[in-house]
N, C-alpha and C positions, 0 to 999 in steps of 0.2 A: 244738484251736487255743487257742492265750494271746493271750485276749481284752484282759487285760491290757496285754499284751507290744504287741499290735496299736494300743490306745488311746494308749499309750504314743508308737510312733511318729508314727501321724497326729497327733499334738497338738504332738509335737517338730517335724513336719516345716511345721503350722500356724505357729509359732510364730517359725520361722526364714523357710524359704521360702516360705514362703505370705503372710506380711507384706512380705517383700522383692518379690514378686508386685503384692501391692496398691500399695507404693508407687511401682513401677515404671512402673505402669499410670496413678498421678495424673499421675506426673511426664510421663508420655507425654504425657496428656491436656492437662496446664495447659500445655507445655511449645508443643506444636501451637499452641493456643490466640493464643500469645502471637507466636511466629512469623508466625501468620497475619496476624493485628491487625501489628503492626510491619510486614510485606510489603503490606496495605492500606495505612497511612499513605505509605509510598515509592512509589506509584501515583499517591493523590491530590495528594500535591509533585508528581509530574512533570504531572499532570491541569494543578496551576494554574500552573506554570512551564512554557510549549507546549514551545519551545525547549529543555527538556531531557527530554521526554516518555519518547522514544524510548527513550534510557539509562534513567531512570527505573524502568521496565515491565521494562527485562531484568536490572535490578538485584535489584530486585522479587524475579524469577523464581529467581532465582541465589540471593538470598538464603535464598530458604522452602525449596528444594530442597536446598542445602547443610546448612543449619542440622539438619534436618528427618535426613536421612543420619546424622550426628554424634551424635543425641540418640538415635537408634537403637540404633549402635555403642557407645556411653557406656549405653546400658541391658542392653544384652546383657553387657556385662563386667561392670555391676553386678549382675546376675543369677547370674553365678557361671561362666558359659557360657566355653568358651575361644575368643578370637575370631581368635588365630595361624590356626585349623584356616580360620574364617570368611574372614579375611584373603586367604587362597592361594586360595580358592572364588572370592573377588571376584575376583581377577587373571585366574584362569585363565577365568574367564567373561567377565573385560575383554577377553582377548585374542581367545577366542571372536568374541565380538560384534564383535570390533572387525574380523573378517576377512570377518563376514557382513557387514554392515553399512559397507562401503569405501565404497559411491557417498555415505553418507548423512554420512562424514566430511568430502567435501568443503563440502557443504552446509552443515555446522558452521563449517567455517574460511571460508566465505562470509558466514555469517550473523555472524562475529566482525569480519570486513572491512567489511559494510553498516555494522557499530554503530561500527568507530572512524573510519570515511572519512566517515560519513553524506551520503551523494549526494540519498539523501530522506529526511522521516521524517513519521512519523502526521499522518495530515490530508492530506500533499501528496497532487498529482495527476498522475502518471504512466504510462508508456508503458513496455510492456520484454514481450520475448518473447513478440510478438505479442498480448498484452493490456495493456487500459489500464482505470485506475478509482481510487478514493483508495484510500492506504494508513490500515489498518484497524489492523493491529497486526506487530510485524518479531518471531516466534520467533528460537529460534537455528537453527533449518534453515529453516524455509518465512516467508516475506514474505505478508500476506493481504490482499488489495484487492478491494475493493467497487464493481463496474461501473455507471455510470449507470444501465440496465437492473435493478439491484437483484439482481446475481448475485455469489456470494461467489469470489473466483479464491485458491488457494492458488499460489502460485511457488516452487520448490525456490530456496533462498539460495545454491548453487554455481555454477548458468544464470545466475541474475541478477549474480550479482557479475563474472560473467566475460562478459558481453553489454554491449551498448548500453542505456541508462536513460534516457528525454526526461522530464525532472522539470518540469510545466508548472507549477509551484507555487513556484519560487524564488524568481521574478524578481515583482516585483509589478506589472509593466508587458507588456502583450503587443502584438505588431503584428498587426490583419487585414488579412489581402489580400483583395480581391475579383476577379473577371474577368466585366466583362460585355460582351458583345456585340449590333453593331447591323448592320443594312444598309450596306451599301455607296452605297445612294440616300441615306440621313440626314445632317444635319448633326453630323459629332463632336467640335466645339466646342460646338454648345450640350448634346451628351449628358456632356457633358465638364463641362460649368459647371452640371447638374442635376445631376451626383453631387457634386461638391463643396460646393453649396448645399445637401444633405441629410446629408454627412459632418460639414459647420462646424455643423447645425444641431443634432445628436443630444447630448443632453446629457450622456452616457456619453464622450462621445470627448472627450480630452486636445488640449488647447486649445494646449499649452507646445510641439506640433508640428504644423504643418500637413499636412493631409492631400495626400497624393501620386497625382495623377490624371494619367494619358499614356496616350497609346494605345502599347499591347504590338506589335502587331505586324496585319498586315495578313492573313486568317484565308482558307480556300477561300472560304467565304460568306459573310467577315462582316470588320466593324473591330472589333478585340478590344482593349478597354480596362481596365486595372489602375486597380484604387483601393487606398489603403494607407491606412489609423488607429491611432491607437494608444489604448490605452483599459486599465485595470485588469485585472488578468488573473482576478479575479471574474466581471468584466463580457464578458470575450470572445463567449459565447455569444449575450447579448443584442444585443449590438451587431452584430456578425453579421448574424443572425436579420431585425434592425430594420431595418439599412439596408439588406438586399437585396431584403424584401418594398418598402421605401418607394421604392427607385428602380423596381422593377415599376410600382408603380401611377404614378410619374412620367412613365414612358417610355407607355405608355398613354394618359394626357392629353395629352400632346404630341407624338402620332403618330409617337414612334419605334419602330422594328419591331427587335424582338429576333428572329434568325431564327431558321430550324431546318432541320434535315435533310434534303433533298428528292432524291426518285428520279422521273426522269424514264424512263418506259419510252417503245422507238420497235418497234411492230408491224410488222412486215416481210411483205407477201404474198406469198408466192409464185407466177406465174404458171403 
C-alpha cells in the first residue's frame, strides 16, 4: 500500500472538502441561530401589538420554516451535491404526502381562512364544535384552546372554518338573562321591583341601559320572570353568579317561595 499516495489523498480531500464541511456546518449553525432570534423578535411585536397577534405567530412560523428549508438547499449545492436529483425526491414525495395526507389539506386551507377572515384570534373566548375555552394559539391545521376546567382542546382548522364560531370576546358588551320563578300565591310586582332593586344596585351592571324585568310567561307551577343586564363581557360571569345568589337570599326574607317540582301520589285500595 502507498502510504504516501493515501496521505496524499486524505489531506487533498481535507483541504477541499472537509473545509467546505466545516464551513457549511458554521454557516448552518450561525444561520439557524439567526433565524431563530429574528422568528422570536416577530412573536414579541405581535405579543405587544394584541391586535396583530395572531398574524404575527403565523408569520413567525412561516418565516423560520421557510428560511430554515432554503439555507439547507443553498448548503447542499454548496456542498457539491447535485440537488436536480434532490429536487424530483421532494416532488415526488410532495405528491406522495400530499395524496396521504388529503383530510389534512383541508385543514391547511382552513387554517389559511381562520388567519385572513379572523372570526377570532389569541385571547378570545369561544364556542365551536362542541367546545368552548380561550384561544391559546391558531397553527396552520389545528386551532388550540384552553377550557375553563384547565384542559388543553386541539380543533382541526377545516371543522372549524366550515362550522358555526360564537366568539364571546368581540363584542365588549354582553347581555345576561336571568329566569326566575315564584308561586302563584306571591306578589309579582314586588318580586318584580326586588330584582330590579338588586339589578340597579350591582356595581358591574351598565347603568347607560336599564335593566329589563316582566314576567315571561305563566309556568304549570309557577310565574316565571325574566330579568335582562348588560355588563362587560369580562364581567358576565360575576354578574351572573351575584345577582342570582343576591335575589335567593331576597326572595327569602321576603317570603317569596321559589317553587319546585311536586309529585303527588293517590294510593288506591282495592276492595
Amino acid at each position: 500500500m502507498d502510504w504516501n499516495a493515501l496521505w496524499n489523498t486524505i489531506l487533498q480531500w481535507v483541504t477541499s472538502t472537509g473545509i467546505k464541511i466545516i464551513i457549511a456546518l458554521l454557516i448552518w449553525f450561525v444561520s439557524f441561530r439567526i433565524i431563530n432570534f429574528i422568528a422570536r423578535k416577530i412573536e414579541k411585536r405581535g405579543d405587544k401589538e394584541k391586535a396583530d397577534k395572531t398574524i404575527m405567530k403565523t408569520l413567525a412560523y412561516i418565516f423560520k420554516i421557510g428560511l430554515k428549508i432554503i439555507v439547507l438547499i443553498c448548503l447542499i449545492g454548496y456542498l457539491g451535491i447535485d440537488t436536480s436529483g434532490l429536487t424530483a425526491l421532494v416532488a415526488s414525495l410532495g405528491v406522495c404526502i400530499g395524496l396521504a395526507v388529503n383530510g389534512a389539506l383541508s385543514n391547511l386551507a382552513g387554517g389559511v381562512l381562520i388567519i385572513l377572515t379572523r372570526p377570532f384570534k389569541i385571547d378570545d373566548y369561544i364556542e365551536a364544535q362542541g367546545q368552548a375555552g380561550t384561544v391559546v394559539d391558531i397553527h396552520i391545521t389545528t386551532t388550540k384552546l384552553l377550557t375553563p376546567d384547565n384542559k388543553v382542546v386541539y380543533i382541526p382548522n377545516g371543522a372549524l372554518a366550515n362550522g358555526d364560531i360564537v366568539n364571546y370576546s368581540e363584542m365588549d358588551k354582553r347581555r345576561v338573562d336571568f329566569l326566575f320563578s315564584i308561586g302563584y300565591g306571591d306578589d309579582f310586582e314586588k318580586a318584580k321591583q326586588i330584582i330590579t332593586d338588586i339589578c340597579l344596585a350591582h356595581e358591574l351592571v351598565l347603568e347607560e341601559k336599564e335593566p329589563f324585568v316582566k314576567v315571561k310567561e305563566h309556568g304549570s307551577s309557577s310565574i316565571n320572570i325574566v330579568a335582562r343586564v348588560w355588563t362587560k363581557s369580562a364581567d358576565y360571569w360575576t354578574v351572573y353568579f351575584d345577582i342570582t345568589e343576591q335575589v335567593k337570599t331576597a326572595f327569602d326574607k321576603e317570603g317569596i317561595e321559589i317553587p319546585f317540582n311536586q309529585l303527588d301520589v293517590h294510593i288506591k285500595k282495592d276492595n
